[in-house]
C-alpha positions in Angstrom: 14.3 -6.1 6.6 11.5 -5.4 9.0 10.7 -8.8 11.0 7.1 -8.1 10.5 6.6 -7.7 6.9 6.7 -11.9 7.7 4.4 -12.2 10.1 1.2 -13.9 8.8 -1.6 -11.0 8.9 -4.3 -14.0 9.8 -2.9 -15.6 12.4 0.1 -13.2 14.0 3.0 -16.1 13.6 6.4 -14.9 12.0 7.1 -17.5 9.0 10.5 -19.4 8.7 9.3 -21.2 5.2 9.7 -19.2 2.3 8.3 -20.3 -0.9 9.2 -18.1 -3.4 10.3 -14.4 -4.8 7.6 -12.1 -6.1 8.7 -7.9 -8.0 5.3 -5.8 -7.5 5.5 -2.2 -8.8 3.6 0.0 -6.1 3.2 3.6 -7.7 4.6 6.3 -5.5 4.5 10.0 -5.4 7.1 11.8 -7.7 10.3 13.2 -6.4 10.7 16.6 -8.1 9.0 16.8 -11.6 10.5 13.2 -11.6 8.3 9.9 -11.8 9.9 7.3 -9.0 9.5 3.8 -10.3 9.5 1.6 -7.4 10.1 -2.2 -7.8 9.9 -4.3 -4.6 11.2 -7.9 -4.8 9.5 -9.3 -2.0 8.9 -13.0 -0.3 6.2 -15.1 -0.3 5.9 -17.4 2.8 4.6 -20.5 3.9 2.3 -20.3 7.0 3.0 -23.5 9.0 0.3 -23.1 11.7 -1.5 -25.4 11.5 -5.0 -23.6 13.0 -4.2 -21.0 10.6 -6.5 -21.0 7.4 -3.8 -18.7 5.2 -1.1 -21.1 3.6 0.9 -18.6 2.1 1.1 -14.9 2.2 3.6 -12.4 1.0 5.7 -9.6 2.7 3.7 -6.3 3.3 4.7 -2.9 5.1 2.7 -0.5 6.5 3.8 1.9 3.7 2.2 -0.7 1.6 -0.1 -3.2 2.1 -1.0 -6.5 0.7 -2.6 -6.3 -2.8 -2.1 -2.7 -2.7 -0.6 -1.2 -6.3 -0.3 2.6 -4.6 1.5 3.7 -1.4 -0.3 5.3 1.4 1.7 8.3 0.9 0.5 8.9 -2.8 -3.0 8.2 -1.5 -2.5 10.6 1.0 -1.8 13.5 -0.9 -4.5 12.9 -3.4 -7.1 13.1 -0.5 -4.9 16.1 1.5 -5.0 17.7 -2.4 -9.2 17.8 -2.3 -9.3 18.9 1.5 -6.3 21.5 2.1 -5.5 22.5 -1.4 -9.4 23.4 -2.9 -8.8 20.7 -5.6 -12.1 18.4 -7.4 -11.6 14.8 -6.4 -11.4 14.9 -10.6 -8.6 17.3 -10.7 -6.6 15.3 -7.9 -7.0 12.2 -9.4 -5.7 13.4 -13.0 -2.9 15.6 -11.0 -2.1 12.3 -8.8 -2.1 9.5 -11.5 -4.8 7.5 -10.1 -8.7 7.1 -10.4 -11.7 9.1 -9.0 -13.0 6.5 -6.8 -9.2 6.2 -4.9 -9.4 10.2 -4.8 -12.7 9.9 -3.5 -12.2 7.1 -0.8 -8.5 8.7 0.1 -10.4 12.0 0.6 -13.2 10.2 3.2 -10.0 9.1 5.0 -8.0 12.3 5.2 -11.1 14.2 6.5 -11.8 11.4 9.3 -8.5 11.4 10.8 -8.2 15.4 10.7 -11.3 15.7 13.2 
């Protein structure tokens, strides 16, 4: 486990409380012609600070953060499909399994960090 996927993202303190177990099911990108289910059984933790407003958070990776339901890489390629690959952010979004607006917003994203 990665020591800071327990670190409280308000106030920068690794928890040692946990309160419970939580699944999410973050949608990735296929492998192959192959959907890949993810299913990530994850902590939720008890913030003991007692400065810091957040209670209790759960686990989150850079790969995927908190309250996200799509990893960064499947966002990714739905923007990279609109810039490199002459896509609509219509067709990536139907090709990618997601909406417009995540196309669109991946797409603002791809084109910032490529300048």
């Amino acid at each position: 486990m990665d020591e800071r996927a327990r670190t409280c993202p308000e106030c920068g303190v690794s928890a040692t409380r946990m309160k419970e177990w939580v699944t999410t099911s973050p949608r990735d990108l296929p492998v192959g012609d192959r959907t890949c289910r993810l299913r990530w059984r994850k902590r939720r933790w008890h913030c003991d600070q007692r400065e810091c407003p957040r209670r209790l958070f759960t686990e989150q990776v850079e790969q995927i953060p908190a309250r996200s339901c799509l990893t960064l890489r499947l966002r990714r390629a739905g923007g990279a499909a609109v810039a490199d690959g002459g896509r609509t952010v219509v067709q990536s979004a139907r090709d990618h399994g997601v909406s417009w607006p995540v196309v669109s917003a991946a797409f603002t994203a791809y084109a910032a960090s490529t300048r």
